[in-house]
C-alpha positions as CSV (number, residue, x, y, z in Angstrom):
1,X,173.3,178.7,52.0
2,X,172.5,178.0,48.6
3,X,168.7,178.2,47.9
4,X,167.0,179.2,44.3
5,X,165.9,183.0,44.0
6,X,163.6,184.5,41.1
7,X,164.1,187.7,39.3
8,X,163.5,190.7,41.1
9,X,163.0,188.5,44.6
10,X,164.1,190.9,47.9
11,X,166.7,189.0,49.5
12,X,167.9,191.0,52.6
13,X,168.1,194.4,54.6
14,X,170.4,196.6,52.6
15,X,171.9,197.7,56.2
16,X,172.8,193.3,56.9
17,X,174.7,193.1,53.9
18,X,176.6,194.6,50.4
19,X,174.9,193.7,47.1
20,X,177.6,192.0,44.9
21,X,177.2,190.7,41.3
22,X,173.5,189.5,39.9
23,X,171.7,191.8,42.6
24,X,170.4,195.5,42.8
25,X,169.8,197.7,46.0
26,X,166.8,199.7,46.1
27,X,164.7,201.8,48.8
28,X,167.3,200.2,51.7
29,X,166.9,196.5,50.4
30,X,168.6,194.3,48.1
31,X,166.8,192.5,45.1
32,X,167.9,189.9,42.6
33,X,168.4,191.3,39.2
34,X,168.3,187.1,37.8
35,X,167.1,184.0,39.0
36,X,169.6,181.5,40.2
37,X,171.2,181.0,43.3
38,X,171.6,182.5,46.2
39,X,175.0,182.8,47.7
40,X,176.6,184.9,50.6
41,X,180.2,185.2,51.5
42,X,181.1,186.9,54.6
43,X,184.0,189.8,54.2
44,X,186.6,190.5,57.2
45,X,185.3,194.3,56.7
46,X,182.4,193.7,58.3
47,X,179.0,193.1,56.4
48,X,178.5,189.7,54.3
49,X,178.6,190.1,50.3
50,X,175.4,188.6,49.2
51,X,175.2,187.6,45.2
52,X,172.8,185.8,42.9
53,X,174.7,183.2,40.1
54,X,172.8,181.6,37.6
55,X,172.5,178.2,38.2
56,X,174.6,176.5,35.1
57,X,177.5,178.8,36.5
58,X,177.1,178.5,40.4
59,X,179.7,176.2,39.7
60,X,182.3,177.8,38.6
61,X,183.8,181.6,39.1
62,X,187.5,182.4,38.8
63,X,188.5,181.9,42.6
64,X,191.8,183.6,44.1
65,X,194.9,181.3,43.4
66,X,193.3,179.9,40.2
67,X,195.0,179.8,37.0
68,X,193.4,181.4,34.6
69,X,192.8,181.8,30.6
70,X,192.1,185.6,29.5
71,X,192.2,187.8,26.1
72,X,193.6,191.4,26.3
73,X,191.3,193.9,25.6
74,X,193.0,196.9,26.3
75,X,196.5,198.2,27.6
76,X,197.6,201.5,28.8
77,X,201.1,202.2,30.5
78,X,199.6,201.1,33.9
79,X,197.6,198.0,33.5
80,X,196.2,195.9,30.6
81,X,192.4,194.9,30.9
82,X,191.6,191.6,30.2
83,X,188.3,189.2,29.6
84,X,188.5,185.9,32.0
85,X,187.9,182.9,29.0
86,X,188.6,179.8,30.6
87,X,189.2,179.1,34.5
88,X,191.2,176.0,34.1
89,X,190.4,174.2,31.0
90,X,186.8,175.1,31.8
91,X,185.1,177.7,29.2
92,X,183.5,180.1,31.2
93,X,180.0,181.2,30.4
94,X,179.5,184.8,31.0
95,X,182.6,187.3,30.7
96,X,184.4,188.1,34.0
97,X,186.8,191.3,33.6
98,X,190.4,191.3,34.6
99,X,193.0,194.0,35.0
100,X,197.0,193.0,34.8
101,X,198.3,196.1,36.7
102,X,201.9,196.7,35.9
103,X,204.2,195.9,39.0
104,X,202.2,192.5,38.9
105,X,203.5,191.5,35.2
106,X,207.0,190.3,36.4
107,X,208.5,188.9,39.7
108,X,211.9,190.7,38.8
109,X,212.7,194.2,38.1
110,X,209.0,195.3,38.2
111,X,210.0,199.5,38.2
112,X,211.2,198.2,34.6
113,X,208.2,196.7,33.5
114,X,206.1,198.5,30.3
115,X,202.8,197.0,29.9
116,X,203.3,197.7,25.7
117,X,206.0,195.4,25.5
118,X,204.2,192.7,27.6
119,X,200.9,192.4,26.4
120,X,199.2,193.7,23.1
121,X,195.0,193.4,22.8
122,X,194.1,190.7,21.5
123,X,196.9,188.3,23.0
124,X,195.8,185.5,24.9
125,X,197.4,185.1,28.3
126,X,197.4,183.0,31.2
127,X,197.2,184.2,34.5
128,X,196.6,184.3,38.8
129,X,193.9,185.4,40.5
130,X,195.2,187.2,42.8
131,X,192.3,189.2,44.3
132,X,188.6,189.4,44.3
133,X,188.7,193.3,43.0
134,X,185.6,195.0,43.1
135,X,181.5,194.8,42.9
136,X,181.9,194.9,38.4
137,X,183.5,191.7,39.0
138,X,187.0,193.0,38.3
139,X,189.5,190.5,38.8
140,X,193.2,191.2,39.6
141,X,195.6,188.7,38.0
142,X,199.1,188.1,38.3
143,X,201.5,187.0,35.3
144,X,204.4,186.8,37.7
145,X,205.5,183.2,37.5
146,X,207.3,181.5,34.5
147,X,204.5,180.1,33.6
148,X,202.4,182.6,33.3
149,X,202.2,185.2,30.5
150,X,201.2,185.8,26.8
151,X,200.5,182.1,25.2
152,X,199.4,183.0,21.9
153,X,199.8,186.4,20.0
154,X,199.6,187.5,16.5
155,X,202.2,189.6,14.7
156,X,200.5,192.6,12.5
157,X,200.8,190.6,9.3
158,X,198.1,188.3,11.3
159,X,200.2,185.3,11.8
160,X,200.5,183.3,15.2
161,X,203.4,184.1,16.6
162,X,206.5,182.3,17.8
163,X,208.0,183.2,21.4
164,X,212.4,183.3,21.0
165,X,213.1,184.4,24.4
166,X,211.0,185.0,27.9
167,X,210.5,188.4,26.7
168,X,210.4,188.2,22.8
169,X,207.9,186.6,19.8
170,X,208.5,186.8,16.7
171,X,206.3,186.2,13.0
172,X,207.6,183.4,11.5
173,X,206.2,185.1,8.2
174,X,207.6,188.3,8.2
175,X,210.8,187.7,10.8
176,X,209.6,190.5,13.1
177,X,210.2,190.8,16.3
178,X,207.9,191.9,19.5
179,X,208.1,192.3,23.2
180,X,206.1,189.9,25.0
181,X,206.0,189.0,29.0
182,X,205.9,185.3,27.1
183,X,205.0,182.5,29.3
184,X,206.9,178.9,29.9
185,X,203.8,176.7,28.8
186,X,202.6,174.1,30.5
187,X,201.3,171.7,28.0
188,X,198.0,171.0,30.0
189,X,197.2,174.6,30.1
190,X,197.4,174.9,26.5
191,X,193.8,175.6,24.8
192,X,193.4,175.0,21.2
């Protein structure tokens, strides 16, 4: 049911549904913190997850199963954060938040895994979906497959760095080395 709300609009009972992303609760109801669209998806805990997108973006949100384009943000030894940049080849529009937790870096060995010598900020990675998260619009991804992983990184001198093995980059200025979770690119996931 996709019908167009204006800012501040009350859309429901508080106690018939959870307010997701682009609405507010308040007093028992839930209101629309932006105009757009009106969209409810029904969860298998129970009460339906309403949420308002603007309309240019009702389009597109990063869906579970959907490859995705992100920049590191942060790391710390059990996740790296990420910002959602493209879903696709599609740019999105408004940030979406990612975390990378650990045991979902690698398919193999993942009680080896060390999120330092996978991802660094500032890397740009592709990634899964793999699950909705939470009500901040915190998306877990997945680097698990082959293809998947850090696409473009620079080493320290600043230069774009060149990936020598699945789990190794390397500056073509000043020969250095880094560890990388580096991924097998598919040419049409490459974004310039």
């Amino acid at each position: 049911s996709v019908s167009p709300r204006a800012l501040g609009e009350r859309l429901c009972s508080a106690e018939e549904a959870t307010a997701g992303s682009g609405t507010y609760t308040r007093h028992g109801f839930i209101f629309s913190s932006l105009a757009g669209c009106l969209e409810k998806r029904s969860e298998d805990s129970g009460l339906p997850v309403v949420s308002v997108v603007r309309d240019a973006e009702s389009q597109l949100l990063p869906d579970v199963g959907a490859v995705v384009t992100c920049k590191v943000c942060s790391i710390n030894s059990r996740f790296a954060k990420v910002h959602i940049l493209y879903v696709g080849s599609t740019p999105l529009k408004s940030t979406f938040r990612g975390t990378i937790r650990r045991e979902d870096i690698r398919a193999t060995e993942k009680d080896k895994v060390e999120v330092y010598k996978s991802f660094r900020p500032g890397d740009i990675v592709l990634a899964k979906v793999i699950s909705l998260g939470d009500a901040q619009s915190n998306y877990l991804l997945s680097t698990a497959e082959n293809e998947l992983g850090v696409v473009v990184a620079r080493s320290e001198a600043g230069v774009q760095m060149v990936p020598i093995s699945w789990c190794e980059m390397q500056c073509p200025r000043t020969h250095t080395k880094d560890f990388r979770k580096v991924a097998r690119v598919q040419p049409q996931f490459l974004q310039t």
